[in-house]
C-alpha positions as a Markdown table, in Angstrom:
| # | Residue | x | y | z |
|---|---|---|---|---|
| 1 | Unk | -13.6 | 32.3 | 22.4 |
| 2 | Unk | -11.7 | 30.6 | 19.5 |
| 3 | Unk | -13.3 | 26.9 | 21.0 |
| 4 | Unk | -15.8 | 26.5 | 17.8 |
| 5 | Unk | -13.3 | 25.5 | 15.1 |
| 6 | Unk | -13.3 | 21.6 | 16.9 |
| 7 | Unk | -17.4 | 21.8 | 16.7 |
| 8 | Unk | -17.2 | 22.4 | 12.7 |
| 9 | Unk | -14.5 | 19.8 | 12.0 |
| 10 | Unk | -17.5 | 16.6 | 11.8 |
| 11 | Unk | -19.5 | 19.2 | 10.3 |
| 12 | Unk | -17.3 | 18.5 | 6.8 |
| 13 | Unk | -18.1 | 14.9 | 7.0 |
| 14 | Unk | -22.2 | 15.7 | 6.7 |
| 15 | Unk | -21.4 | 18.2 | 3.4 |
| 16 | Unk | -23.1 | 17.1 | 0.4 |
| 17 | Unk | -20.7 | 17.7 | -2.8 |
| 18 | Unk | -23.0 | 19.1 | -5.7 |
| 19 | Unk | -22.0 | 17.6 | -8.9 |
| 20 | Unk | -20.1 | 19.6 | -11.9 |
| 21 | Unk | -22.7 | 21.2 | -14.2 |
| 22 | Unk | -21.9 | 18.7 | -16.8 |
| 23 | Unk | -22.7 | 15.3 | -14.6 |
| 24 | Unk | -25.7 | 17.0 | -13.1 |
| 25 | Unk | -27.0 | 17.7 | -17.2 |
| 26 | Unk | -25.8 | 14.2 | -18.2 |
| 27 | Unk | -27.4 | 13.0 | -15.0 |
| 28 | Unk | -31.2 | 14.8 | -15.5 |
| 29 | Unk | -30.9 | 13.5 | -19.7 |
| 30 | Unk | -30.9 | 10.0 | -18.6 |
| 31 | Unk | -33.3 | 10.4 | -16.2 |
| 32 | Unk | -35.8 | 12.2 | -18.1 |
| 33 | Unk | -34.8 | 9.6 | -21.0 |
| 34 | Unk | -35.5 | 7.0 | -18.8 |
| 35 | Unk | -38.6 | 7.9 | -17.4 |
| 36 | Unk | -40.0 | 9.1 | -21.4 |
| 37 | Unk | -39.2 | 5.4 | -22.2 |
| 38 | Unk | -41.4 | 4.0 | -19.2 |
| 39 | Unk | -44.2 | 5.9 | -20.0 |
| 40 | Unk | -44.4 | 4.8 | -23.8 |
| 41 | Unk | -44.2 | 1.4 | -22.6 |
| 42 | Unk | -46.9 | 1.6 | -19.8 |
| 43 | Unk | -49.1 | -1.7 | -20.3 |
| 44 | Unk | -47.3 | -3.4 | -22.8 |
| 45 | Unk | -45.4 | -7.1 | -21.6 |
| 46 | Unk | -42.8 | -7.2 | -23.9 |
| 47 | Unk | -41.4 | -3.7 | -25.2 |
| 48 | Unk | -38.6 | -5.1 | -26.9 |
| 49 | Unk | -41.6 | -7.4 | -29.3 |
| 50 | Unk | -43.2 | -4.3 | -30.0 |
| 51 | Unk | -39.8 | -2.7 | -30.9 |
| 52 | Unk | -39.5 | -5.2 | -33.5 |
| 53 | Unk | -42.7 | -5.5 | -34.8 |
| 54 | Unk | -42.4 | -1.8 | -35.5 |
| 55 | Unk | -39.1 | -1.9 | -37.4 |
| 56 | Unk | -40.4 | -4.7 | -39.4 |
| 57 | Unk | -43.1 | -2.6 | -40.4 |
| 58 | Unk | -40.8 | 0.3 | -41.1 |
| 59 | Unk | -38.5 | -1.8 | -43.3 |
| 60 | Unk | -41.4 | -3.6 | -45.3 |
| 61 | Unk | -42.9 | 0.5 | -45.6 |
| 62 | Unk | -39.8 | 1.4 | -46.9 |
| 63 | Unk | -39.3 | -1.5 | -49.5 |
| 64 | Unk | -43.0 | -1.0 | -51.0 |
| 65 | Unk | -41.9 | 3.1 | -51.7 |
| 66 | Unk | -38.5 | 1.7 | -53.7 |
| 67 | Unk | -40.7 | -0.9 | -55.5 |
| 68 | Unk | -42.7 | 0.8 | -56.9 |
| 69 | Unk | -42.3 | 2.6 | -60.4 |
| 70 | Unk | -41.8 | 6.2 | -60.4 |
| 71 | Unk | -40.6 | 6.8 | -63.7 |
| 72 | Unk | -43.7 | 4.7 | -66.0 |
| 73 | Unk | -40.4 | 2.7 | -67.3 |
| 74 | Unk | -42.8 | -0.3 | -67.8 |
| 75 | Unk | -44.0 | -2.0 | -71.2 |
| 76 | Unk | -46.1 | -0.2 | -73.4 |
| 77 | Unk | -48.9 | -1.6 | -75.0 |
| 78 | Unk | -50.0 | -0.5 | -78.5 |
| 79 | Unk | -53.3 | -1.8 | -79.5 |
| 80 | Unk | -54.3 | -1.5 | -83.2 |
């Protein structure tokens, strides 16, 4: 009656070990962070160009705002 124990000892070899809560979260981040970065690049060649091009734009956006005079601290004209 006690024969089974030798059936289950291969049985530990086919086990799958679940990951700790913390690998598995880490694990479905990157994977949802990978696939979120494949769709906003669907149909362009060269994602890292367009990565560029768009901080270029940011930078040049963001120089025009601290260009420009906010305080009318120019020169005053008095006509008369």
């Amino acid at each position: 009656m006690g024969m089974c124990l030798p059936c289950l000892g291969g049985a530990a070899d086919d086990v799958v070990e679940t990951p700790d809560p913390d690998t598995k979260r880490r694990q479905l981040a990157e994977a949802a962070e990978k696939r979120q970065k494949e769709t906003s690049y669907r149909g362009i060649k060269n994602p890292e160009a367009v990565e560029r091009k768009k901080k270029k734009q940011e930078e040049m956006e963001k120089q025009a705002m601290t260009a420009t005079p906010t305080g009318g601290g120019g020169l005053k004209w008095q006509v008369g």
